[in-house]
VORODO-484402 format. One record per residue: z, y, x of N, C-alpha, C, O in turn; residue number from 0; residue in one letter. Coordinates in steps of 0.001 Angstrom, whole numbers, plus 500000, padded with zeros to 6 digits. Layout:
REM VORODO-484402
(atom (Z Y X) (Z Y X) (Z Y X) (Z Y X) NUM 'a')
...
This chain:
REM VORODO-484402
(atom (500000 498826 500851) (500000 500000 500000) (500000 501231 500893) (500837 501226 501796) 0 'x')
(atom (499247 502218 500795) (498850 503474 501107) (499506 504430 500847) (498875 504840 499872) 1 'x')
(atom (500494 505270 501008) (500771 506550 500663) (500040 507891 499847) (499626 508692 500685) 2 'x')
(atom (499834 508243 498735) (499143 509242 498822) (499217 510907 500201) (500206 511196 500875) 3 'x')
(atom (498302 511413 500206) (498064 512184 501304) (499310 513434 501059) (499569 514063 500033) 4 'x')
(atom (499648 513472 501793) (501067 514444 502265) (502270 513879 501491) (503178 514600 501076) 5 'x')
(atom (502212 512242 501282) (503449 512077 501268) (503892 511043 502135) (503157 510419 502901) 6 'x')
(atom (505476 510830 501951) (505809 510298 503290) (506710 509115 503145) (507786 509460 502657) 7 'x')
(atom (506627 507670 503439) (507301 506766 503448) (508917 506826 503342) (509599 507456 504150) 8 'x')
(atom (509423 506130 502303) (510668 506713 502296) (511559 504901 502566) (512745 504964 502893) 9 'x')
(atom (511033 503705 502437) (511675 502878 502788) (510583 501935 503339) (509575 501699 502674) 10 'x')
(atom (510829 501305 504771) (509992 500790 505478) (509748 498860 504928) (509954 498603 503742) 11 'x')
(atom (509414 497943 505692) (509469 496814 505052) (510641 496422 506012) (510243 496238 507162) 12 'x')
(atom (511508 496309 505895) (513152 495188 506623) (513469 494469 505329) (513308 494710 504132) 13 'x')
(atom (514005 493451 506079) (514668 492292 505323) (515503 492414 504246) (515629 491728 503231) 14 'x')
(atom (516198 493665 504738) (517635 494404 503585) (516747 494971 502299) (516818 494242 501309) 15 'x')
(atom (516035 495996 502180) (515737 496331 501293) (515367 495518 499804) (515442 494296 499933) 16 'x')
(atom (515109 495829 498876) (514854 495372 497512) (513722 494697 497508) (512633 495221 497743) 17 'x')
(atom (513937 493154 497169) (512296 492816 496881) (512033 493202 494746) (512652 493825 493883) 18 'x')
(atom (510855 492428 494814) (510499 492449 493160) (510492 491090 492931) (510558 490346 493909) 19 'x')
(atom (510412 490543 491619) (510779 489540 491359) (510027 488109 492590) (510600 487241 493248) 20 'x')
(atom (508324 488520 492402) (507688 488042 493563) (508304 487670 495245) (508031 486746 496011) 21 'x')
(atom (509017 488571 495341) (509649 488747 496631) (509071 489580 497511) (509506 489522 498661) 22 'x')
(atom (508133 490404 497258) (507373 491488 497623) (509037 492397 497615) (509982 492371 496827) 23 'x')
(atom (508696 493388 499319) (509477 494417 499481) (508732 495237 498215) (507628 495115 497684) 24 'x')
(atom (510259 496432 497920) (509801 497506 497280) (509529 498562 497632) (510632 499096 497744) 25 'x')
(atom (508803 499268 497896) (508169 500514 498853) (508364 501912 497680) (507713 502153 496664) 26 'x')
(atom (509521 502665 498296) (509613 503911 497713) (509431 505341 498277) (510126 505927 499107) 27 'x')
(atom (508250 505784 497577) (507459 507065 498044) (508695 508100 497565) (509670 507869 496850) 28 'x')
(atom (508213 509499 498332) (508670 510760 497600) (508071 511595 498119) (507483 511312 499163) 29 'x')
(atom (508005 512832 497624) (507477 514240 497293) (505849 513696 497412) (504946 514101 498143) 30 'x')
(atom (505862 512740 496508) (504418 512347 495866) (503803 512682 494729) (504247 512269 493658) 31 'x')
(atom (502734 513449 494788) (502263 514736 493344) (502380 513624 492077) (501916 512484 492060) 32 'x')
(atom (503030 514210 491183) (502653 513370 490398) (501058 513804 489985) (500231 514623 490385) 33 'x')
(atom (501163 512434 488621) (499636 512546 488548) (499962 513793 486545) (500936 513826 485794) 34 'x')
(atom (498925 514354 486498) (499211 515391 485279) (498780 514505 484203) (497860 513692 484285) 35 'x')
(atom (499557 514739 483135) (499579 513981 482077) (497886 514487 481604) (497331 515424 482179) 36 'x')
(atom (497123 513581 480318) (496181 514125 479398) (496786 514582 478610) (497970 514555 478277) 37 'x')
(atom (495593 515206 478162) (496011 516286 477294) (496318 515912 476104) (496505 514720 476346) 38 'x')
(atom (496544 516037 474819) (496311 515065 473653) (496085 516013 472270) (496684 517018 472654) 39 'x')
(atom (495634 516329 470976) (495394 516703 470382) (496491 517736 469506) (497538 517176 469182) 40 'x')
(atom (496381 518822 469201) (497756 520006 469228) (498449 519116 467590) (497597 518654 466831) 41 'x')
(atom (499608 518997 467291) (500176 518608 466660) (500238 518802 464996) (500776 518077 464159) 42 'x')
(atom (499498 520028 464830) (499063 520242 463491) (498143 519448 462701) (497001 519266 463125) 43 'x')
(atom (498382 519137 462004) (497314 517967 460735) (495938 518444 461183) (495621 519599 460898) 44 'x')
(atom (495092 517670 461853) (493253 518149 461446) (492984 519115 462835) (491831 519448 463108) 45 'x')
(atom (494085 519521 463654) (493615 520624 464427) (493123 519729 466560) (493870 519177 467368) 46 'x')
(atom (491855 519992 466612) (491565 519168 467297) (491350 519888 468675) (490760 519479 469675) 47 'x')
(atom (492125 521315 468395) (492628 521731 470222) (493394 520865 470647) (494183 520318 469877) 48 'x')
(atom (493317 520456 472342) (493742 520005 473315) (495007 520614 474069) (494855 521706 474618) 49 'x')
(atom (496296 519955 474136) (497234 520889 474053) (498534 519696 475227) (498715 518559 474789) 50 'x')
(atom (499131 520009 476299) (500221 519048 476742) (500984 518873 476407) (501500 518041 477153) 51 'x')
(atom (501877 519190 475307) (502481 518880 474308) (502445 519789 472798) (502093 520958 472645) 52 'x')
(atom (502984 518718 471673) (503135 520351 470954) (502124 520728 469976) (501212 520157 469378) 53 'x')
(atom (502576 521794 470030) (501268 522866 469256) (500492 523779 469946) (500944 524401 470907) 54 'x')
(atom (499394 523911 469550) (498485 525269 470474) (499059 525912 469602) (499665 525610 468574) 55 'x')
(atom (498740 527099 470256) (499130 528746 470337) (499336 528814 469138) (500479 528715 468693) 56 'x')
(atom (498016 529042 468178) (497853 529124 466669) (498916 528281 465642) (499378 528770 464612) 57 'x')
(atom (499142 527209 466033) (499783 526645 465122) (501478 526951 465715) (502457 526915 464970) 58 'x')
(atom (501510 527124 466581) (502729 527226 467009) (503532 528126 466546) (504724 527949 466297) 59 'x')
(atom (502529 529761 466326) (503108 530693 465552) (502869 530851 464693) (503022 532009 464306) 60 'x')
(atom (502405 530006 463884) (502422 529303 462323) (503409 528854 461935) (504014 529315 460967) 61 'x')
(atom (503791 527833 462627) (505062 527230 462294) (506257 528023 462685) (507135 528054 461823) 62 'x')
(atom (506497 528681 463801) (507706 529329 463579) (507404 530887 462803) (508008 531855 463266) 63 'x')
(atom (506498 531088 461665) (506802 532046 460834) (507049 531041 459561) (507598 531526 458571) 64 'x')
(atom (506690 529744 459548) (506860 528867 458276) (508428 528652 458212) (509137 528864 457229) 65 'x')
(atom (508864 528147 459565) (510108 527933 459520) (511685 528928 459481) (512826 528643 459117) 66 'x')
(atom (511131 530038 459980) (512046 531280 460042) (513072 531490 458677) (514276 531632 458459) 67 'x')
(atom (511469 531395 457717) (512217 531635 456228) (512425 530748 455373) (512603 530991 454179) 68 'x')
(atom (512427 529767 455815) (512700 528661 455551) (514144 528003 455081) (514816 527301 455837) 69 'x')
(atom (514456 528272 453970) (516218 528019 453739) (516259 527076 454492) (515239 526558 454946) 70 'x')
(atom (517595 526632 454795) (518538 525270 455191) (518573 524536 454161) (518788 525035 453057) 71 'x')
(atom (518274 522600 454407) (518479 521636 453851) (519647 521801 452029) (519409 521779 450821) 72 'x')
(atom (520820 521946 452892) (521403 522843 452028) (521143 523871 450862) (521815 523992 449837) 73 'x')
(atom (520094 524543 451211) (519991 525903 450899) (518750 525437 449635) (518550 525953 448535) 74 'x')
(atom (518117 524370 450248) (516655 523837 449096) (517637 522763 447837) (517214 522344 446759) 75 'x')
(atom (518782 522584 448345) (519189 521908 446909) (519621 520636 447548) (520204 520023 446653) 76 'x')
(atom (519636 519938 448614) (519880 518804 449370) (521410 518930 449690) (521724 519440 450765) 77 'x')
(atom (522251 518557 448942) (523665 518864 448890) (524639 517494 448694) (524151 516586 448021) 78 'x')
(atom (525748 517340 449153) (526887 515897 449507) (526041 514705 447793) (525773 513528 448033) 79 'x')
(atom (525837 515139 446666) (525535 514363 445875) (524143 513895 446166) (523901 512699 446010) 80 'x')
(atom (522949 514928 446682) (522241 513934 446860) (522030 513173 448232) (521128 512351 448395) 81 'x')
(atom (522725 513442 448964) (523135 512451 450170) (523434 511086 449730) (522839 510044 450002) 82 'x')
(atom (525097 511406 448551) (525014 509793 448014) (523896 509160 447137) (523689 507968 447367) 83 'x')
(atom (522973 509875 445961) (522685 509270 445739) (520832 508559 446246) (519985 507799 445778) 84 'x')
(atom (521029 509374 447386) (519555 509120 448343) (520225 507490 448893) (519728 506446 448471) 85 'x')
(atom (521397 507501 449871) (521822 506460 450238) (521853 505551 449688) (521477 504541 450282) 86 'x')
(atom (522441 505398 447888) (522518 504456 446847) (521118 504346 446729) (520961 503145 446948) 87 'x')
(atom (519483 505036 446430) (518366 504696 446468) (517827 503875 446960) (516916 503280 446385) 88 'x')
(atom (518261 503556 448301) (517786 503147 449845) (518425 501504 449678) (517831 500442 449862) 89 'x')
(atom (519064 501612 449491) (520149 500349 449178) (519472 499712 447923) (519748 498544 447649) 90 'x')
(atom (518517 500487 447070) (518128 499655 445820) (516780 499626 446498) (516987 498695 447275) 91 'x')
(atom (515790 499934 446687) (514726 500146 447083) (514271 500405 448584) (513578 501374 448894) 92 'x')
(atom (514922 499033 449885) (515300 499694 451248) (513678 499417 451916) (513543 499561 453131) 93 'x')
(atom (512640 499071 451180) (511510 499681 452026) (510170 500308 451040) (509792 500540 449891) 94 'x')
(atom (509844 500360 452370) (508580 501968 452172) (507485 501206 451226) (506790 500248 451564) 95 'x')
(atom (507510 502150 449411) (506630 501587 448883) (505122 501918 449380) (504322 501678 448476) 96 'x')
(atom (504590 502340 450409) (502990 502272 451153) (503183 501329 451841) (502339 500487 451536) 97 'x')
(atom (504100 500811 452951) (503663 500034 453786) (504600 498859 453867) (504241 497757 454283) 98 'x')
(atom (505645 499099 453511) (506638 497826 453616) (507661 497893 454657) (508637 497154 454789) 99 'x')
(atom (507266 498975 455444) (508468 498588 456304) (509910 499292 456087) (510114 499598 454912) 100 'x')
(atom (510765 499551 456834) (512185 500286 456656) (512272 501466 456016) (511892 502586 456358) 101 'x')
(atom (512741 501139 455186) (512909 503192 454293) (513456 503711 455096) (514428 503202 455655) 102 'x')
(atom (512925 505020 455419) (514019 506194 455825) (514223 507310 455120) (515066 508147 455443) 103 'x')
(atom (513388 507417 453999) (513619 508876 453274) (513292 508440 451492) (512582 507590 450953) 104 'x')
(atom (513933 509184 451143) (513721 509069 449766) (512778 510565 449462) (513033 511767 449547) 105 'x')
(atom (511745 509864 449126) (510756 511620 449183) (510396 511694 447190) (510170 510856 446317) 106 'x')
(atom (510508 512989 447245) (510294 513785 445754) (508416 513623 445569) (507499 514095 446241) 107 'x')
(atom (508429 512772 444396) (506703 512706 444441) (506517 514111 443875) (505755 514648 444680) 108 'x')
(atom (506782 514905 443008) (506441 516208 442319) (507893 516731 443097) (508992 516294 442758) 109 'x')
(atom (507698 517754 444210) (508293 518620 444932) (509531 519328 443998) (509205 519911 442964) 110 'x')
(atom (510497 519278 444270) (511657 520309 443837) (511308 521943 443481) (511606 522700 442557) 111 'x')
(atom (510723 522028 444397) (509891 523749 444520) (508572 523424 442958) (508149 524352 442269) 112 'x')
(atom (508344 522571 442834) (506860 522816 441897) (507847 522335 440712) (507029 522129 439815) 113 'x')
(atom (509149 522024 440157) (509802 522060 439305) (510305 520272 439002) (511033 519903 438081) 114 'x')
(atom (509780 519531 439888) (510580 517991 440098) (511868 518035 439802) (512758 518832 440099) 115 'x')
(atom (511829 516701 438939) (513441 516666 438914) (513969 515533 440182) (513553 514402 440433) 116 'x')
(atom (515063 516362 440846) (515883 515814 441678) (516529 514110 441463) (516925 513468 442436) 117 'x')
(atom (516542 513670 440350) (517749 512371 440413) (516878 511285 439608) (517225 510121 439412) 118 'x')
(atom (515383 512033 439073) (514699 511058 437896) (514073 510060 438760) (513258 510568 439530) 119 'x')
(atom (514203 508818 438865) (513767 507780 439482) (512650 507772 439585) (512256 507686 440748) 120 'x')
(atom (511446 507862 438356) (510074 507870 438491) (509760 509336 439087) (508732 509874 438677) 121 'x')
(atom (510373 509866 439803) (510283 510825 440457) (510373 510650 442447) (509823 511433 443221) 122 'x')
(atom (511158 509501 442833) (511059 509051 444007) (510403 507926 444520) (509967 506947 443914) 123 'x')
(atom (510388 508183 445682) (509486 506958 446159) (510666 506824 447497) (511321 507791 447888) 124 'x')
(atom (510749 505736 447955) (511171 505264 449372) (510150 505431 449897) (509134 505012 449342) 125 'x')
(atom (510063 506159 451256) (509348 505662 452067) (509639 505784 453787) (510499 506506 454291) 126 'x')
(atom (508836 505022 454416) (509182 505577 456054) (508678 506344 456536) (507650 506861 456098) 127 'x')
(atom (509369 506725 457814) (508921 508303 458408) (507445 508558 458676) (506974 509672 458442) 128 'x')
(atom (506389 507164 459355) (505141 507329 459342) (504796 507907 458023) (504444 509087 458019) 129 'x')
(atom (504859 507031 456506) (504187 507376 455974) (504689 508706 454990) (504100 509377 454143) 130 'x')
(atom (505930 508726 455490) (506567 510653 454452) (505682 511522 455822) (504941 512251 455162) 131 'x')
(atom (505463 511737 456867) (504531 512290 457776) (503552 512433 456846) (503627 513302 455977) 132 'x')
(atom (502318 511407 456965) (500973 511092 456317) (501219 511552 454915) (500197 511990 454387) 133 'x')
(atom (502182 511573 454239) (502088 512139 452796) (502415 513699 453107) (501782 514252 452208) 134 'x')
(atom (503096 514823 453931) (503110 515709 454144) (502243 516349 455119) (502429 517468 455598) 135 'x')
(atom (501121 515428 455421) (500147 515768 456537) (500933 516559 457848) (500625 517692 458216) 136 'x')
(atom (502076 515672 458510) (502577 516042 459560) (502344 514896 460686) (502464 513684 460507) 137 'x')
(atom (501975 515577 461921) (501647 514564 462800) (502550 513609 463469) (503204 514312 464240) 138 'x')
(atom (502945 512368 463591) (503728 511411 464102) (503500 510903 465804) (504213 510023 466286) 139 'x')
């Protein structure tokens, strides 16, 4: 094994050092560049700028003017009763009616804000975080 260029051997091959399961010594580099991550697509639903983590620019200060005014959990009506009776939901219905796997959220099919009722059963769905994402077009 080769060093990349301007870096510098940091444990030689002796007997003492660490092998790998093989029995191959383990050879540990340092102040070796790392290599730069790719880039991957900016985090907003549909938006196909190239971004190293995150959000590009645009969506970024999108979202923190979405979120600013944004009441607290609390503040939208999500209060100690429906904690219990989200938990009691989960316990009747513990996976995701799209895909089957582990519930994690009890999501409002007609939104609280568009006049949903909070506790009416044919009003929730279990589902997991992939697919409450994909139903709120948020990226996972």
């Amino acid at each position: 094994m080769i060093p990349a260029p301007g870096c510098r051997l940091f444990a030689s091959f002796v007997p003492s050092q660490p092998a790998n399961r093989l029995g191959n010594p383990i050879i540990w580099w340092y102040n070796a560049p790392m290599p730069k991550r790719p880039l991957r697509p900016c985090s907003h639903y549909g938006c196909p700028m190239l971004v190293v983590s995150g959000y590009c620019a645009v969506h970024q200060r999108d979202k923190w003017e979405r979120e600013k005014n944004r009441p607290s959990a609390r503040g939208r009506g999500y209060d100690t009763n429906w904690d219990k009776f989200s938990r009691h939901y989960k316990r009747l219905y513990p996976l995701c009616v799209r895909c089957g796997r582990p519930a994690y959220v009890v999501h409002h099919i007609v939104p609280l804000s568009d006049g949903g009722d909070k506790y009416n059963p044919n009003n929730l769905a279990s589902l997991c975080r992939h697919c409450h994402n994909v139903v709120h077009h948020i990226a996972s």
